[in-house]
ZAMARGU-4260 file (C-alpha; in steps of 0.2 Angstrom, whole numbers, plus 5000, padded with zeros to 4 digits):
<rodrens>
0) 5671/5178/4487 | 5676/5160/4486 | 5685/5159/4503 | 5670/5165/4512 | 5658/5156/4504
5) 5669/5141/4512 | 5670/5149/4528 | 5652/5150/4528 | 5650/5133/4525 | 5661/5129/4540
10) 5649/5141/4551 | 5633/5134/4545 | 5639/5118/4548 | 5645/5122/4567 | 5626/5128/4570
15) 5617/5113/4563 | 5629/5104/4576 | 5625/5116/4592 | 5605/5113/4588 | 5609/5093/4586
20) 5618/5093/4604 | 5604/5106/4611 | 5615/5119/4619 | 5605/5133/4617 | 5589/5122/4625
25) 5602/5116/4640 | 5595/5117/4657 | 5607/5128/4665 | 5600/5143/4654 | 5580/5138/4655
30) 5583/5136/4672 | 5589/5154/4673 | 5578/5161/4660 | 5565/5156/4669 | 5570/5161/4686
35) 5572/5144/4692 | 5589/5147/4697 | 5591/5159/4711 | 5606/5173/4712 | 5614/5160/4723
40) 5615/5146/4711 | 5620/5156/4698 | 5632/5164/4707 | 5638/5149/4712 | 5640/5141/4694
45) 5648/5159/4690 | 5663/5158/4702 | 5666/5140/4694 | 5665/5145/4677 | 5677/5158/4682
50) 5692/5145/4681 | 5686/5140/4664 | 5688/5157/4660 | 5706/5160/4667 | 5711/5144/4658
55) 5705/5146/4639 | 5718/5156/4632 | 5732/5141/4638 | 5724/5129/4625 | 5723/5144/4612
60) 5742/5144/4613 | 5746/5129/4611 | 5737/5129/4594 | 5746/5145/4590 | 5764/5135/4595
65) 5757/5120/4582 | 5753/5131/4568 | 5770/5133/4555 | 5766/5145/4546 | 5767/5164/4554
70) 5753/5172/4544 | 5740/5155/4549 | 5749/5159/4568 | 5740/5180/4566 | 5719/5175/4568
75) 5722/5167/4583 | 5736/5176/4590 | 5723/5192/4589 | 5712/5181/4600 | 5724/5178/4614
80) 5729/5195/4613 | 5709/5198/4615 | 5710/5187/4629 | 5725/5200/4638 | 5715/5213/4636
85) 5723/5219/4619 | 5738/5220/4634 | 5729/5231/4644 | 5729/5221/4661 | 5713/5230/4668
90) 5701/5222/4652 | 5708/5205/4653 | 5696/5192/4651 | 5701/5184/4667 | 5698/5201/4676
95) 5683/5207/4668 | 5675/5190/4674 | 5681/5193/4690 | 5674/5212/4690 | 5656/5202/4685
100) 5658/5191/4698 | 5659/5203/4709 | 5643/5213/4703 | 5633/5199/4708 | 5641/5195/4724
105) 5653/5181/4720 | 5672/5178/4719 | 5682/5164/4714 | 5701/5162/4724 | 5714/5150/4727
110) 5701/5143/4744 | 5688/5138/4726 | 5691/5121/4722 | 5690/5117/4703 | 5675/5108/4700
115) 5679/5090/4690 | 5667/5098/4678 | 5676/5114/4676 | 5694/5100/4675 | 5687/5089/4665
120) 5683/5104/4650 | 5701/5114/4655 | 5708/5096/4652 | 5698/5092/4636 | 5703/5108/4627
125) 5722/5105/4631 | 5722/5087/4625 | 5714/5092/4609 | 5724/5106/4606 | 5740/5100/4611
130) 5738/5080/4604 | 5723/5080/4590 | 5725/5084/4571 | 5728/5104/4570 | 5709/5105/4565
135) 5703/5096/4578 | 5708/5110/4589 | 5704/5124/4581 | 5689/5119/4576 | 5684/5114/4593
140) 5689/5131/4597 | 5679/5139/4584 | 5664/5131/4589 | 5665/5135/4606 | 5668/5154/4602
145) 5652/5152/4589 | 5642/5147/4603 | 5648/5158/4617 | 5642/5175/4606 | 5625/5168/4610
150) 5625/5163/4625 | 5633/5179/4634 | 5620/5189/4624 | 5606/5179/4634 | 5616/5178/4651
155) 5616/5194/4647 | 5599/5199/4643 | 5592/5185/4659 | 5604/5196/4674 | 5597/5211/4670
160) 5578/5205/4669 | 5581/5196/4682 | 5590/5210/4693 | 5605/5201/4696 | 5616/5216/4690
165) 5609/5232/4684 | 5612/5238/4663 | 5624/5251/4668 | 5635/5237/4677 | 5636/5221/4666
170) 5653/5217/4660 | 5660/5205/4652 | 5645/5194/4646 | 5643/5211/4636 | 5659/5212/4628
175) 5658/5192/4621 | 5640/5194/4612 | 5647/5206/4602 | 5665/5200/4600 | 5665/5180/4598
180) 5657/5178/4583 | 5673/5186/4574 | 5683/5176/4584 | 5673/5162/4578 | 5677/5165/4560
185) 5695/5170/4563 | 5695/5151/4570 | 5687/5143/4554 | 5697/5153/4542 | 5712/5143/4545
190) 5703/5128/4538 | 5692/5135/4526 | 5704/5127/4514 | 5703/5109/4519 | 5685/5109/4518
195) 5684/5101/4501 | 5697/5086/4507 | 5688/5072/4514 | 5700/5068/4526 | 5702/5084/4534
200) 5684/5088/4535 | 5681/5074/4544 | 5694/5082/4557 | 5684/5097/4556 | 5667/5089/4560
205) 5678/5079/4574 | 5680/5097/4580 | 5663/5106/4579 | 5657/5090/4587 | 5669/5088/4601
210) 5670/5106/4605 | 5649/5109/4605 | 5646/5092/4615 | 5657/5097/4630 | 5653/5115/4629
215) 5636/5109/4631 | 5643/5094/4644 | 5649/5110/4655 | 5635/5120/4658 | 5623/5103/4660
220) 5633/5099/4675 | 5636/5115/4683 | 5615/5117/4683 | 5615/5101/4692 | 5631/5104/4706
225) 5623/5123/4711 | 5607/5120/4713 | 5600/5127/4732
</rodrens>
């Protein structure tokens, strides 16, 4: 009972942060809430979320190499496999976006060019992962997932009212409102024991804070480079 009374602490902790930065209040999702944002736009800011999408699990696995301990090494291993599509090719994350994109008229191929916003979060995650304190990373993971369960449940919820894809076809966004929040905690869990040293919570709020702020940072500028 202890450890997840810790845990929880962790997670209350990454949601008091997400409402100090705002993200669920960014632009990018009043702006399509309200049907400010036209299928082009948002098709648009899809295609370069899309390489955002393709890159995520590379930073994953670098925490997953860092990690010494093989049983610590199993929570986020299961993510990545998540992330493969449990090794099914066809449910890969990478491809099930692309199967979204697709539903609303979009694609995303080697003629794309990366947006520097889109690079500047691919190259965020990698520097943390790869270079921070080990709870920096996961953390900043963890955070990230946290907020993501939220946010495909209401880009979700906004294509269909807004037409954009019917019920029947929505993909992915689907799949992450429902599965994120576990890989939240799976994130958190590794550093539910540092919680109580002072020094390593203060790499975990490094984390929460980093992860939410440029998490946030993303989606701010893709509603203001595909506007019509």
């Amino acid at each position: 009972m202890a450890t997840k009374n810790k845990t929880e602490l962790i997670e209350a902790r990454a949601r008091e942060i997400l409402a100090q930065v705002g993200i669920f209040d960014n632009p990018y999702f009043e702006a399509l809430e309200s049907g400010r944002m036209s299928k082009t736009a948002f098709a648009k800011s899809q295609a370069q979320f899309y390489f955002a999408v393709r890159f995520y699990s590379r930073p994953m696995g670098m925490l997953i190499a860092r990690l010494p301990d093989s049983h610590e090494r199993m929570g986020i291993l299961h993510n990545l496999v998540d992330e493969h599509g449990s090794f099914d090719p066809s449910q890969s994350h990478q491809i099930t976006f692309g199967t979204f994109l697709s539903s609303i008229g979009s694609k995303a191929d080697k003629a794309t060019a990366v947006s520097p916003a889109v690079h500047t979060f691919n190259s965020v995650l990698t520097s943390v992962c790869a270079f921070e304190e080990i709870e920096v990373g996961i953390c900043c993971l963890g955070i990230i997932e946290l907020a993501f369960a939220e946010i495909s449940a209401r880009i979700g919820q906004a294509v269909v009212e807004r037409g954009f894809v019917s019920p029947q076809d929505l993909v992915h966004y689907k799949l992450h409102a429902e599965l994120d929040e576990k890989h939240a905690d799976d994130f958190f869990a590794l550093v539910q024991r540092s919680w109580r040293n002072s020094a390593k919570r203060a790499s975990i709020e490094k984390g929460l804070l980093l992860g939410a702020f440029v998490f946030d940072r993303l989606y701010r500028e893709l509603a203001e480079i595909n506007t019509d």
